[in-house]
C-alpha positions as CSV (number, residue, x, y, z in Angstrom):
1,X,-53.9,-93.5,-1.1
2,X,-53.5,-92.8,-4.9
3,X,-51.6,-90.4,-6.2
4,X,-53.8,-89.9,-9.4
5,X,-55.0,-86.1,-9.5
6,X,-59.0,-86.9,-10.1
7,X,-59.1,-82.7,-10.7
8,X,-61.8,-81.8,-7.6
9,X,-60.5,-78.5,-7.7
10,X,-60.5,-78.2,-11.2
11,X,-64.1,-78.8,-12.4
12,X,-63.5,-77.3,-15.7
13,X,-62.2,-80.7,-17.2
14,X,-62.6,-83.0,-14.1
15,X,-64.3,-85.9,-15.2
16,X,-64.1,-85.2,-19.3
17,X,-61.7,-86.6,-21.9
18,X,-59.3,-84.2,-20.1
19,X,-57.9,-86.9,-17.8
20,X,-57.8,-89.8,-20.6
21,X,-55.5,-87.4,-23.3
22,X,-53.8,-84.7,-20.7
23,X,-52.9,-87.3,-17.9
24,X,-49.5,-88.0,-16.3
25,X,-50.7,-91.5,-17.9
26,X,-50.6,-90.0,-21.3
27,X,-47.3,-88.0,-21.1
28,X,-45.5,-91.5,-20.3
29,X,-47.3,-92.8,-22.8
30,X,-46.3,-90.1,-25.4
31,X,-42.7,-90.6,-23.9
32,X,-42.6,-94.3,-24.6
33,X,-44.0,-93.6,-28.5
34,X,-41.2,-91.4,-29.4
35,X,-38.4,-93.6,-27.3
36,X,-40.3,-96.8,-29.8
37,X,-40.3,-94.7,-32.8
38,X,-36.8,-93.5,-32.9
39,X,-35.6,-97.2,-32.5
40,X,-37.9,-98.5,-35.3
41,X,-36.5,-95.9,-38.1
42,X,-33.3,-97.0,-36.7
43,X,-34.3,-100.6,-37.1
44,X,-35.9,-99.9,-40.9
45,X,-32.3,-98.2,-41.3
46,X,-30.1,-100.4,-40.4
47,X,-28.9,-98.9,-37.3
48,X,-30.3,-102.2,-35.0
49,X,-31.5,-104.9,-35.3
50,X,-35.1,-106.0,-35.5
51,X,-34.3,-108.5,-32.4
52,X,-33.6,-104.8,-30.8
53,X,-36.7,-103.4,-31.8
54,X,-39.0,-106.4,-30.6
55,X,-37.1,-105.8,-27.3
56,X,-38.1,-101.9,-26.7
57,X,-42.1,-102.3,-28.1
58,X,-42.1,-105.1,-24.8
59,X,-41.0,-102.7,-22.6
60,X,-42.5,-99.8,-23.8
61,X,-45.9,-100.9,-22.1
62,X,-47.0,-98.5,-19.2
63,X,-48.6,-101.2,-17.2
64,X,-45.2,-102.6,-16.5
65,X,-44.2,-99.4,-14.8
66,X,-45.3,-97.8,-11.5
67,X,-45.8,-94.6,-11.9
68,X,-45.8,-93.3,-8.1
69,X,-42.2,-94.6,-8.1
70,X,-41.5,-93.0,-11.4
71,X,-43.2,-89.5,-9.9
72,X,-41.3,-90.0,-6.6
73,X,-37.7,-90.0,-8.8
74,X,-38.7,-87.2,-11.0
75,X,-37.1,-84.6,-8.9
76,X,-33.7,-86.5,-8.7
77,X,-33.0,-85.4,-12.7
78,X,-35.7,-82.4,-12.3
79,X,-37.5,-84.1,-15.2
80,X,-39.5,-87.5,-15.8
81,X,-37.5,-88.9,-18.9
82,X,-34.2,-89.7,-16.8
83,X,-35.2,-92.0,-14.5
84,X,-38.0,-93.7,-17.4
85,X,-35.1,-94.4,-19.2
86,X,-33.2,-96.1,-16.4
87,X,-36.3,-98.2,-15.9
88,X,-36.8,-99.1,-18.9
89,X,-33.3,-100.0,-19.7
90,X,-33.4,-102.3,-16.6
91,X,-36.7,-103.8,-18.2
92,X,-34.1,-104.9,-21.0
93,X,-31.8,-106.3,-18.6
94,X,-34.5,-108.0,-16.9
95,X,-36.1,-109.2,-20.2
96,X,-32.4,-110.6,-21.3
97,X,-32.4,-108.3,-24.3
98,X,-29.7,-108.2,-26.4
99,X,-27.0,-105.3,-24.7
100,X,-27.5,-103.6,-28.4
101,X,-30.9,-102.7,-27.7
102,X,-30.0,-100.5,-24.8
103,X,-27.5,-99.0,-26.7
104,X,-30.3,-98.1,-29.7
105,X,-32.7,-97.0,-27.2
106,X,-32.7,-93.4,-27.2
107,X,-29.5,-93.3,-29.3
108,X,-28.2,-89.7,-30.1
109,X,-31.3,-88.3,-28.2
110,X,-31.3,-85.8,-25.0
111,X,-34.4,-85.7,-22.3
112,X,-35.3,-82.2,-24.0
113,X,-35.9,-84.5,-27.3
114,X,-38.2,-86.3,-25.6
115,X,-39.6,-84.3,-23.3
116,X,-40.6,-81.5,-25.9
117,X,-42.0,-84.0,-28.5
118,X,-44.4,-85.6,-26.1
119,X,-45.4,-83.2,-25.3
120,X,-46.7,-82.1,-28.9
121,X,-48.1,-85.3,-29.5
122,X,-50.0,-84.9,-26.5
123,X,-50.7,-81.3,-27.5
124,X,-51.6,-83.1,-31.2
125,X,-54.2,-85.4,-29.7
126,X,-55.8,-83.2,-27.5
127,X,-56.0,-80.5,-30.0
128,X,-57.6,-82.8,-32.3
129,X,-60.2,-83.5,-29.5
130,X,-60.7,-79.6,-28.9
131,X,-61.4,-79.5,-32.5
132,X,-64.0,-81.4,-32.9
133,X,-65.7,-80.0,-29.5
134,X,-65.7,-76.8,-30.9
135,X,-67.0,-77.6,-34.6
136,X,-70.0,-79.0,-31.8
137,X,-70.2,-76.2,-30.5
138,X,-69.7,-73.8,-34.0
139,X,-73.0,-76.3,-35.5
140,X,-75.3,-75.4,-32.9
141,X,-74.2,-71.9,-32.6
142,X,-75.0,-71.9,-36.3
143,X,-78.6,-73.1,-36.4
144,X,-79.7,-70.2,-33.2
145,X,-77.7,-67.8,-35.4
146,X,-79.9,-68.8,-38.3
147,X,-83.7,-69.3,-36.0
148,X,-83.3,-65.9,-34.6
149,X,-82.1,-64.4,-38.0
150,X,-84.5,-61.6,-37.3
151,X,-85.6,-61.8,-33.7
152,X,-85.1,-58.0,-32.7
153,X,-83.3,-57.4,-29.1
154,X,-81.7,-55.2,-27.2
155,X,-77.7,-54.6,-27.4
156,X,-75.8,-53.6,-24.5
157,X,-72.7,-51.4,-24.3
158,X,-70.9,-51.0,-20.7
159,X,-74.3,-53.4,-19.2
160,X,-76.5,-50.3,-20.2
161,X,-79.0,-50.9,-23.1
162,X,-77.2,-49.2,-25.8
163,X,-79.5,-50.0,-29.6
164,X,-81.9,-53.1,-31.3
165,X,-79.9,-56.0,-32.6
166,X,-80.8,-59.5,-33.2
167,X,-80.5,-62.6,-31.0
168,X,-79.2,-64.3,-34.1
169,X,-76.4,-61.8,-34.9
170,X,-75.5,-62.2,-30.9
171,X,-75.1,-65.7,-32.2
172,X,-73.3,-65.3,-35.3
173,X,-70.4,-63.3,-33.3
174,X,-70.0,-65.9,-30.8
175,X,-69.7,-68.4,-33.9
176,X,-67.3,-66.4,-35.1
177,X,-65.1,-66.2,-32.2
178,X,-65.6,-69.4,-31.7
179,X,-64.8,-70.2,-35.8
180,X,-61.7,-67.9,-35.6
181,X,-60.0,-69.8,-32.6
182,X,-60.8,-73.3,-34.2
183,X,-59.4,-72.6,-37.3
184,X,-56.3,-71.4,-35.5
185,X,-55.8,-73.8,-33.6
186,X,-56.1,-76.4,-36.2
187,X,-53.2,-74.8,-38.5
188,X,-51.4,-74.3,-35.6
189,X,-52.1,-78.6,-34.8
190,X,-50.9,-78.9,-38.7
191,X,-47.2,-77.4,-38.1
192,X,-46.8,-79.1,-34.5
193,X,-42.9,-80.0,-34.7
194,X,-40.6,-83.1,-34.1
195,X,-37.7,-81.9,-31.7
196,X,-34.4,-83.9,-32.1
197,X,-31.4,-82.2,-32.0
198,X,-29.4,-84.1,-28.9
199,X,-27.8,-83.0,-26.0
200,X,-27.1,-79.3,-27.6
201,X,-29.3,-79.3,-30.6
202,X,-26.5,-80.5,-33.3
203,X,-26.8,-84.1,-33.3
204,X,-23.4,-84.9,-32.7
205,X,-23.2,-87.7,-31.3
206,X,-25.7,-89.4,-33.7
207,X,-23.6,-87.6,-36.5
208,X,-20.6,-89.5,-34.9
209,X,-21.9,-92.8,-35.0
210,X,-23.0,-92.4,-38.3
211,X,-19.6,-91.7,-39.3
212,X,-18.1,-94.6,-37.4
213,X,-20.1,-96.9,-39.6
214,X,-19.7,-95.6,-43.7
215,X,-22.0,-99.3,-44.6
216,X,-25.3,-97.1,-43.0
217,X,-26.2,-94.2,-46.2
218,X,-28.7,-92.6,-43.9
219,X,-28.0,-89.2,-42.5
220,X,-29.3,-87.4,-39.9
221,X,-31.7,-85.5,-42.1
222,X,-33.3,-88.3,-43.7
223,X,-33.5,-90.2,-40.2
224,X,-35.4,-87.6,-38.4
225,X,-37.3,-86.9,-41.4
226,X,-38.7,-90.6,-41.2
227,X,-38.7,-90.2,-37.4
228,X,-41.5,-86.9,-37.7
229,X,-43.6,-88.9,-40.4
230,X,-43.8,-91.9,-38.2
231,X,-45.1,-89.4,-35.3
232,X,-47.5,-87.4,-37.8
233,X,-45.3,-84.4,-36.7
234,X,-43.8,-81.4,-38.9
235,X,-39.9,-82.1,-39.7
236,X,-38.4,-78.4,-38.9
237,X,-35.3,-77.1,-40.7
238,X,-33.4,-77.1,-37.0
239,X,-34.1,-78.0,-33.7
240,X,-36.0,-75.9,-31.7
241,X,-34.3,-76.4,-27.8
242,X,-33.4,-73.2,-27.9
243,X,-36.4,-71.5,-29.5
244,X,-39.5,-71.8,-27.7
245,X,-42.3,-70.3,-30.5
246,X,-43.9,-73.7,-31.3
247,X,-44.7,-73.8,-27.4
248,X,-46.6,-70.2,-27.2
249,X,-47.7,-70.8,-30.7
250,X,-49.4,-73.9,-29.6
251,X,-50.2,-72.0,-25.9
252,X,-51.9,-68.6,-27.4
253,X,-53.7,-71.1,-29.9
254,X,-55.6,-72.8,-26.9
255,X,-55.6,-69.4,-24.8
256,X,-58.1,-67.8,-27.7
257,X,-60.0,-70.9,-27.9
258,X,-60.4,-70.6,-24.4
259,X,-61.1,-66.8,-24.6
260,X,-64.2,-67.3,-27.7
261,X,-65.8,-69.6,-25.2
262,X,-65.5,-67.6,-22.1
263,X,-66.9,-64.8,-23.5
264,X,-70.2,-67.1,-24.7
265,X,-70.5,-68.5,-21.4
266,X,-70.1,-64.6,-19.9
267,X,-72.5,-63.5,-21.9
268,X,-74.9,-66.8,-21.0
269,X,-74.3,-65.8,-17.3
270,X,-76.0,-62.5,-17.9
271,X,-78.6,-63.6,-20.2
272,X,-79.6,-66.3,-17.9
273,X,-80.2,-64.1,-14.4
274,X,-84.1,-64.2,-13.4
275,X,-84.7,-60.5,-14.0
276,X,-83.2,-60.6,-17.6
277,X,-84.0,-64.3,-18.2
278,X,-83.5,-64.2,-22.2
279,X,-81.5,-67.8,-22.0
280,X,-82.0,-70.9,-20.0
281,X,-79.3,-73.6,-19.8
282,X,-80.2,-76.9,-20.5
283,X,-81.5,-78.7,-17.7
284,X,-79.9,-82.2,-16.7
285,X,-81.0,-84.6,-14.0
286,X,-78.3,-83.9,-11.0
287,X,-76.8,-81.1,-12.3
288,X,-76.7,-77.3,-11.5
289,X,-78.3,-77.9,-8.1
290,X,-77.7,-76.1,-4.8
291,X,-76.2,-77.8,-1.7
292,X,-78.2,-74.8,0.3
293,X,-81.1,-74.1,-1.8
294,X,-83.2,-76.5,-3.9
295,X,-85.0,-73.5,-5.6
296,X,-82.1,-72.5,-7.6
297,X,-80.8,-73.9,-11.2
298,X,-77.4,-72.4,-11.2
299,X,-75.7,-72.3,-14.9
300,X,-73.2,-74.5,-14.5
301,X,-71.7,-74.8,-18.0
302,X,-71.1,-70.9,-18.2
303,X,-69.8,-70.8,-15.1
304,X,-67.5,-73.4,-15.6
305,X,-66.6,-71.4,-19.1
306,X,-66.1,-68.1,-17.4
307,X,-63.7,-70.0,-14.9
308,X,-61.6,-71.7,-17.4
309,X,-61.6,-67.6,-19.2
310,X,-60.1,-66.6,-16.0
311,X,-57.5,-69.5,-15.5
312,X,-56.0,-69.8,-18.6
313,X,-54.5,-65.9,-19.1
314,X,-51.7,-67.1,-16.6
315,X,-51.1,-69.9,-18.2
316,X,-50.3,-68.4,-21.4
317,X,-48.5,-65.6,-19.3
318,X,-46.0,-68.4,-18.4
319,X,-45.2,-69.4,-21.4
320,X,-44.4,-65.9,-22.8
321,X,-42.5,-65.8,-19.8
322,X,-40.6,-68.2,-20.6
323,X,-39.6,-68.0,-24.0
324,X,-38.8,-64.9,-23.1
325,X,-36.1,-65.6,-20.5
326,X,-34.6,-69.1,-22.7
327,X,-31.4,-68.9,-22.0
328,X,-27.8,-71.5,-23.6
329,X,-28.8,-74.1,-25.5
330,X,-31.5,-75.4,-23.0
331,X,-33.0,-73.2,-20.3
332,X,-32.4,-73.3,-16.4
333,X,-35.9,-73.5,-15.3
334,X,-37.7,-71.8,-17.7
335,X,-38.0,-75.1,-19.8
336,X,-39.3,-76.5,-17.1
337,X,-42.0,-74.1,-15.9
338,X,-43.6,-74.6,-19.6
339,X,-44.5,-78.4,-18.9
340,X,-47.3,-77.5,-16.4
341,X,-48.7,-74.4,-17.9
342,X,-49.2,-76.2,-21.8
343,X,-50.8,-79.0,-19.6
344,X,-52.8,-76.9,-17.7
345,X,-54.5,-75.1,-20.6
346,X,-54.9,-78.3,-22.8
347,X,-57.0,-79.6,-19.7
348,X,-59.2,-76.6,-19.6
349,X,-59.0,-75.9,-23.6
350,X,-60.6,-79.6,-23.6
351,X,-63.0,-78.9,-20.4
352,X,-64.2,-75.5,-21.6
353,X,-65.1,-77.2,-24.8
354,X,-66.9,-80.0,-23.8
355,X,-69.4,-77.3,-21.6
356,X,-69.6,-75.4,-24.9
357,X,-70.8,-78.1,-27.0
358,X,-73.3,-79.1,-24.2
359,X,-74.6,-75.2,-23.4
360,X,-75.0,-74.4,-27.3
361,X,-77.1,-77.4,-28.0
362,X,-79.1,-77.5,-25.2
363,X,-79.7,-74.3,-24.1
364,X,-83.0,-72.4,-24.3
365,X,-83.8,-68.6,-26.0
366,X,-86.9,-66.8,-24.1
367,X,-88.5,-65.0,-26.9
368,X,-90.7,-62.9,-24.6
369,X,-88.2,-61.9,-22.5
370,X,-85.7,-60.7,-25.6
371,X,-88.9,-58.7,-26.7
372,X,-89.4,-57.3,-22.6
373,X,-86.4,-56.5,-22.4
374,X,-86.1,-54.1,-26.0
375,X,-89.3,-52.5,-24.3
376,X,-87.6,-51.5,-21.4
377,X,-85.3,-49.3,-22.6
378,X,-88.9,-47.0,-24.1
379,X,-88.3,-44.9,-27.3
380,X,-84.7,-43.6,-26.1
381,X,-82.7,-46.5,-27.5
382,X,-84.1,-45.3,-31.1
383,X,-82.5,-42.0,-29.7
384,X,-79.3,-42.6,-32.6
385,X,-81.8,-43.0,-35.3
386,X,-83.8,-40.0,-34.2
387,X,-80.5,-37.3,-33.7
388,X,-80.0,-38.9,-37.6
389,X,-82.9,-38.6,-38.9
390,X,-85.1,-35.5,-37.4
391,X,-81.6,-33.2,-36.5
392,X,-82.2,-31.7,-40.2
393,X,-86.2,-30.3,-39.8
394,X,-86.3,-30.1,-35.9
395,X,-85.9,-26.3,-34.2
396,X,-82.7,-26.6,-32.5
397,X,-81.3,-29.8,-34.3
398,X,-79.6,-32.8,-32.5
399,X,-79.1,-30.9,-28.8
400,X,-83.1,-30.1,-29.0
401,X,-83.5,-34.3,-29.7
402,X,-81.0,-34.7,-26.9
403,X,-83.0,-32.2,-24.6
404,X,-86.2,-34.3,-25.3
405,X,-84.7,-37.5,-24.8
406,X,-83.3,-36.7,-21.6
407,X,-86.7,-35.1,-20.6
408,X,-88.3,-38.1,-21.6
409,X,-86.0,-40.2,-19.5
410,X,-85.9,-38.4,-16.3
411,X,-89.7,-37.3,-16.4
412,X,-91.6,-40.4,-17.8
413,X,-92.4,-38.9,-20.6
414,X,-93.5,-40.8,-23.5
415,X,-90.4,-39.3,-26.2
416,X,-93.3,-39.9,-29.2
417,X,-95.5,-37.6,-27.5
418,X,-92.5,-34.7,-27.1
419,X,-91.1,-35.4,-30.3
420,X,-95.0,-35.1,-32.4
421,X,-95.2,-31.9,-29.7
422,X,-92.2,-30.5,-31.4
423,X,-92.6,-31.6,-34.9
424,X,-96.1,-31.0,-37.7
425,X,-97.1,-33.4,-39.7
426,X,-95.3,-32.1,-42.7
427,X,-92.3,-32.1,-41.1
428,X,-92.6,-35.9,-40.3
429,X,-96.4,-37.9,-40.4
430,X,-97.7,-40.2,-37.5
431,X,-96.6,-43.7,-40.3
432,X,-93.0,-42.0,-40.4
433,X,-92.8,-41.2,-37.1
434,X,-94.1,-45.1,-35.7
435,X,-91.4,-46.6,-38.6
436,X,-88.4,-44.6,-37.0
437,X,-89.4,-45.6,-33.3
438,X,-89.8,-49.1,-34.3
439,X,-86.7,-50.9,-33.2
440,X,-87.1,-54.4,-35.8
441,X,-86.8,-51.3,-38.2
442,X,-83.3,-50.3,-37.3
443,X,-80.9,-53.1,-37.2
444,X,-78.3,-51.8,-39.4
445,X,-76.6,-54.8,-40.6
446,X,-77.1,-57.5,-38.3
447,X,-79.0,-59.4,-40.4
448,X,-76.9,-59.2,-43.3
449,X,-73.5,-60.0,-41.0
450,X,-75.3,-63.0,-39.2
451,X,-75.5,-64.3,-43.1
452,X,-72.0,-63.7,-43.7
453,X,-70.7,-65.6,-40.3
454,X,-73.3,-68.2,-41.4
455,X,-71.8,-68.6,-44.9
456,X,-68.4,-68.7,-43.6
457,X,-69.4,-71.3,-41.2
458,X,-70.8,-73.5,-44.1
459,X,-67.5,-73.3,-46.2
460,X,-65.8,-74.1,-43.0
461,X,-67.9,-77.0,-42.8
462,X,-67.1,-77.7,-46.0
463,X,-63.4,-78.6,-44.8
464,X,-64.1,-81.0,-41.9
465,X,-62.6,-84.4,-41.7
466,X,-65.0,-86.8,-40.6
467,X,-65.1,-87.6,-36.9
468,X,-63.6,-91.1,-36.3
């Protein structure tokens, strides 16, 4: 039976680019590009040979490896890199490399080196991947934002209707959630870090060798300085074995992403429920269906969003937690209970965004039922504008307004009828009094902030490096 987790109990990313950049695969894979990439600066410096170097890029292929035996031995150094590196340096042995090759591979290095910067170049790839989803997702966001500019609807507060708004300023403020989170994840992707510091973060031993042999002018700087251009990763000042920010950074970054598009697919889930019915999820053949009842159309994509929403706080919880309890100069456990959690929310950072990109372009706005709905609530939710407006000329001011609108509530009373009761014409004239009860008449801003988001999306735009 294979040991490959095929994630049935994780839908979220099951089946998405989730399990071809996020996999145990991938990992190795980001292991064995570090191992390669240390050895060829070495190699461009003089510190082996390029015999040495031809040696490791043969073993560093991960279809020369089995991985179940790999998992099974991960325990026995309580992290994957120790036993790797015995299997690949009996690769060498078997290959009748040169003994120096050995000796360069992973020369000066600690597990933690290479453990920590695979895992940013896994976080590099797959945050490159979320980025694009979610520039998807932003795009289509944009153009409902910009349809239903002035499409008048209800707003809710606590689930009660609250006052009008616009479908396309709803929109807008998922955009710029959505816009917010992308953008931080994407500086947070620019200042991803090499680590390299050896077995306690000073380089020592690599410092010795370099001392050992005068005829190499490289230092330690300038070889990890090649080593994190080579990977496309920042160069820090120091190692950071001990000092844990670049993983919450890169956590919180995917935890907010993951947050923007929980709270579209939340607000989705309600839009979408028969009796309020003012969105429709796009409908694809063999999806959404019922294993009990064929009737049903269940929304798939925002419920899959709302899970990931639900996951991911833990997640990110963990790596707080963490950081927070780093102790020496590498943790006892703590280190250790980061590799999962990053993992975790990379796989549902990637999942959640593929659903996004899918629900915002396909789904569907019911016009009638946005207008239905704003009906329901009667002349009360214009009861702001009327306290506002009428306070100053009605007998008893805003509690006399509040008297009426609860009357009109509990009794089924139309409010215009109580309110032209209580006021003459000169006090306000049948035209005013239709304008201030006309919701598409008092939208505050919405229209104007739904132009801002948009305009801020198309400078953002503006910025985006062409998909490859």
């Amino acid at each position: 039976m294979s040991g490959v987790d095929y994630g049935f109990l994780s839908p979220v990313w099951a089946g998405g680019s989730a399990t071809g950049l996020a996999g145990d695969a991938q990992f190795v894979e980001a292991m064995f590009a570090l191992e390669l990439a240390w050895v060829q600066v070495q190699a461009e410096s003089g510190l082996c040979s390029a015999a040495d170097l031809a040696a490791v890029v043969a073993v560093c292929d991960i279809a020369r490896y089995d991985l179940s035996l790999l998992a099974a031995k991960t325990p026995d150094g309580a992290n994957a890199l120790i036993p790797l590196l015995g299997m690949m340096r009996d690769l060498l042995a078997d290959d009748g490399a040169p003994a120096s090759a050995s000796t360069a591979l992973h020369r000066g290095a600690t597990s933690q080196d290479i453990i920590d910067t695979a895992l940013m170049l896994l976080t590099q790839h797959s945050m490159t991947a979320i980025s694009r989803l979610l520039q998807n997702t932003a795009e289509a966001l944009a153009h409902i934002a910009a349809e239903y500019r002035d499409t008048a609807c209800i707003a809710r507060s606590l689930t009660q209707h609250a006052l009008p708004t616009t479908f396309g300023y709803k929109a807008a403020c998922w955009l710029s959630a959505i816009m917010s989170a992308a953008k931080n994840l994407d500086e947070v992707r620019s200042q991803l870090p090499l680590q390299f510091g050896g077995a306690v973060g000073t380089l020592a031993s690599l410092e010795q060798h370099l001392a050992l042999h005068p005829e190499l002018s490289s230092t330690t700087d300038e070889l990890t300085a090649k080593l994190a251009s080579l990977l496309n990763l920042r160069n820090p000042a120091t190692p950071w074995h001990s000092n844990r920010l670049p993983i919450i950074q890169a956590g919180s970054a995917l935890g907010s992403a993951i947050a923007a598009l929980g709270t579209f697919g939340a607000d989705v889930l309600t839009a979408s429920r028969p009796e309020i019915g003012e969105i429709t999820e796009p409908r694809e053949a063999g999806k959404g269906g019922s294993s009990a009842m064929p009737q049903k159309q269940n929304p798939v994509h925002s419920v899959l969003l709302r899970s990931a929403a639900l996951n991911a706080p833990g997640h990110v919880a963990t790596l707080f937690t963490a950081a927070g309890t780093t102790v020496d100069e590498r943790p006892d456990g703590a280190w250790h209970a980061e590799w999962p959690a990053l993992r975790e929310l990379l796989r549902l950072a990637l999942g959640a965004s593929e659903h996004a990109a899918t629900l915002a372009k396909g789904m569907s706005v019911n016009t009638d039922s946005l207008a239905r709905n704003l009906k329901l609530g009667g002349d009360a939710v214009l009861s702001e504008r009327l306290a506002t407006v009428l306070a100053p000329v009605i007998e008893g001011g805003k509690p006399a307004i509040q008297k009426l609108v609860l009357e009109s509530i509990t009794e089924g009373t139309s409010l215009r009828e109580l309110l032209r009761a209580q006021l003459n014409q000169q006090q306000v004239s049948d035209e005013q009094l239709t304008d201030l009860l006309d919701p598409a008449s008092y939208l505050g801003s919405a229209q104007h902030f739904t132009d801002n988001v948009l305009a801020e999306f198309s400078a953002w735009k503006e910025s985006w490096q062409p998909h490859s």
